[in-house]
C-alpha positions as CSV (number, residue, x, y, z in Angstrom):
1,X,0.0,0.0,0.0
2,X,1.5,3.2,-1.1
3,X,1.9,5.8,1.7
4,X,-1.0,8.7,2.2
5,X,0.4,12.1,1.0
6,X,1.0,15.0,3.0
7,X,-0.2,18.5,1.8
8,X,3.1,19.8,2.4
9,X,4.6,17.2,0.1
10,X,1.7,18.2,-2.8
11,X,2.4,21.9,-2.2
12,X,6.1,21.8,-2.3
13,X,5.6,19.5,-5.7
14,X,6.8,16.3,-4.8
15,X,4.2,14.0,-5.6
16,X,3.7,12.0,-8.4
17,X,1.1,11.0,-10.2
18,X,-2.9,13.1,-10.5
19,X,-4.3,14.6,-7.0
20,X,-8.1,15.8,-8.0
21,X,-9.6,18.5,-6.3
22,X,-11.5,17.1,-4.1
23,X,-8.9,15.0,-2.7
24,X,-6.9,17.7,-2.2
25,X,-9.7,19.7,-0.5
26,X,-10.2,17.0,1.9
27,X,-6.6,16.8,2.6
28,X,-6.5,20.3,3.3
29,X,-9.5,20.1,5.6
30,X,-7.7,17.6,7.3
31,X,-4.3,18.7,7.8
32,X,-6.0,22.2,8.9
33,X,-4.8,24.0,5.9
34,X,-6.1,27.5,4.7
35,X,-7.0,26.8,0.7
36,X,-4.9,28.8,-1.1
37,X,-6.3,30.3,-4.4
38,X,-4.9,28.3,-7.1
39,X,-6.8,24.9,-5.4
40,X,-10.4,26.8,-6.8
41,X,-8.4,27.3,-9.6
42,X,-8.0,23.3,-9.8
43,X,-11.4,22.8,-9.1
44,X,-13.0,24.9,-12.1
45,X,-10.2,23.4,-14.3
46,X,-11.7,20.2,-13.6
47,X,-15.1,20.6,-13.6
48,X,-14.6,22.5,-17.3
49,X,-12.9,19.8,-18.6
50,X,-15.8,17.1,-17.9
51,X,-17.9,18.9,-19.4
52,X,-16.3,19.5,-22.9
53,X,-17.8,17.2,-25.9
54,X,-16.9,13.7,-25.9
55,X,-15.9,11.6,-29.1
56,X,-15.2,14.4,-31.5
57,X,-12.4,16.9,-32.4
58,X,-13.2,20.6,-31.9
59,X,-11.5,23.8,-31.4
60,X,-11.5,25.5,-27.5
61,X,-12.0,28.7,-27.8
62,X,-10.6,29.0,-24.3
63,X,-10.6,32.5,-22.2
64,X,-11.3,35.4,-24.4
65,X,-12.1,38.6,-22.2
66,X,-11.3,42.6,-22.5
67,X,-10.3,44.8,-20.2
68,X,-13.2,47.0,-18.7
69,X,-12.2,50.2,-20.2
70,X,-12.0,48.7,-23.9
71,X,-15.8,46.3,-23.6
72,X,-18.3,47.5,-26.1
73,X,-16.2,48.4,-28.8
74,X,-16.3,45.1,-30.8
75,X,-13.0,43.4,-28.8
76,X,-14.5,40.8,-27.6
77,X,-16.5,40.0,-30.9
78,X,-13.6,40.1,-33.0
79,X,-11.3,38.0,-31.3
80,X,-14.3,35.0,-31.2
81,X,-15.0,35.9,-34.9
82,X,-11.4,34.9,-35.6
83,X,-11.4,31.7,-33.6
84,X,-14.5,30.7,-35.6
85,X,-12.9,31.6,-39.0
86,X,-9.9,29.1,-38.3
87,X,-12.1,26.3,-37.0
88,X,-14.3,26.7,-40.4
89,X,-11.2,26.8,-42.0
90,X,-10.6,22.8,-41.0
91,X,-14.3,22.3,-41.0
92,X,-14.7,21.3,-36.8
93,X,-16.7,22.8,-34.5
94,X,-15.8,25.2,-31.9
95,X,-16.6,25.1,-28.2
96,X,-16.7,27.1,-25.2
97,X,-17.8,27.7,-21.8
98,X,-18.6,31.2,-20.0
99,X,-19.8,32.2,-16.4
100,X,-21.2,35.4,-17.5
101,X,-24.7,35.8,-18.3
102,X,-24.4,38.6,-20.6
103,X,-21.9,36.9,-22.9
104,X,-24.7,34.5,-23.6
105,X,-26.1,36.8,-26.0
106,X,-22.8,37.8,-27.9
107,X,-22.2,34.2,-28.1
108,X,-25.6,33.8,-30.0
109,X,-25.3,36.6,-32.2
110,X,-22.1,35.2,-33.5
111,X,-23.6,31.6,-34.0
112,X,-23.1,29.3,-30.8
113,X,-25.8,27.5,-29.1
114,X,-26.0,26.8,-25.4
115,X,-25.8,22.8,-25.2
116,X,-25.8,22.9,-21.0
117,X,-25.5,25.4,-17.8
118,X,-23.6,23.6,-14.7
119,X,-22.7,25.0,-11.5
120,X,-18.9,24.3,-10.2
121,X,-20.1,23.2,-7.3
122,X,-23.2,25.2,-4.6
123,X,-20.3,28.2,-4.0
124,X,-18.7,28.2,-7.4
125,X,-19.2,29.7,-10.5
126,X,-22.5,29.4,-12.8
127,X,-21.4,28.3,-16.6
128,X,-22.9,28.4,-19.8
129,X,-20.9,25.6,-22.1
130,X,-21.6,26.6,-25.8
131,X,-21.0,25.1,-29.6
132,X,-20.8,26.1,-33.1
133,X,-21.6,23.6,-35.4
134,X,-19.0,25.0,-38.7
């Protein structure tokens, strides 16, 4: 039987080997740990990639954002636009997922559909996940 890990050992990178988020959660319930950031960070990595589509290739369109001072000018629009051009461009779909409700409706404008809404967990983040069929 291998030995448990320590939190200190998984913090300090010495372990080998996949720790999901939850099991690093527990630990650091257990060990009396304060979370630090980057373990919410694990956990909405995780929960974004199991809900990505299964048994076909397709582009991630993964973080597209603009700063506050620059939104409403046709940034954000533009950059998606191009993402969708190169996927047509090889003929696969593209994919994304955002936790802002008013993105929704760019989204649609520029051809996506929403094909599910999750939660990251009862604290975390709402998400939309979204396709283009090309």
């Amino acid at each position: 039987m291998a030995p448990a890990l320590r939190i200190s050992e998984i913090l300090a990178g010495r372990t080998c080997g996949k720790v999901t988020p939850l099991a690093l959660g527990k630990m650091l319930e257990r060990e009396n740990y304060a979370a630090p950031r980057w373990v919410a960070g694990l956990a909405v990595s995780h929960a974004t990639d199991s809900h990505h589509p299964q048994g076909i290739d397709y582009w991630y369109l993964h973080y597209a954002a603009v700063r506050p001072e620059h939104q409403g000018q046709g940034w954000g629009g533009a950059a998606i636009r191009e993402g969708l051009t190169r996927a047509r461009s090889e003929r696969l779909p593209v994919y994304l997922e955002t936790t802002k409700e008013s993105s929704v409706a760019l989204y649609l404008k520029l051809g996506l559909k929403v094909v599910g809404e999750w939660d990251v967990s009862k604290a975390g983040p709402h998400f939309w996940s979204m396709l283009c069929e090309n």
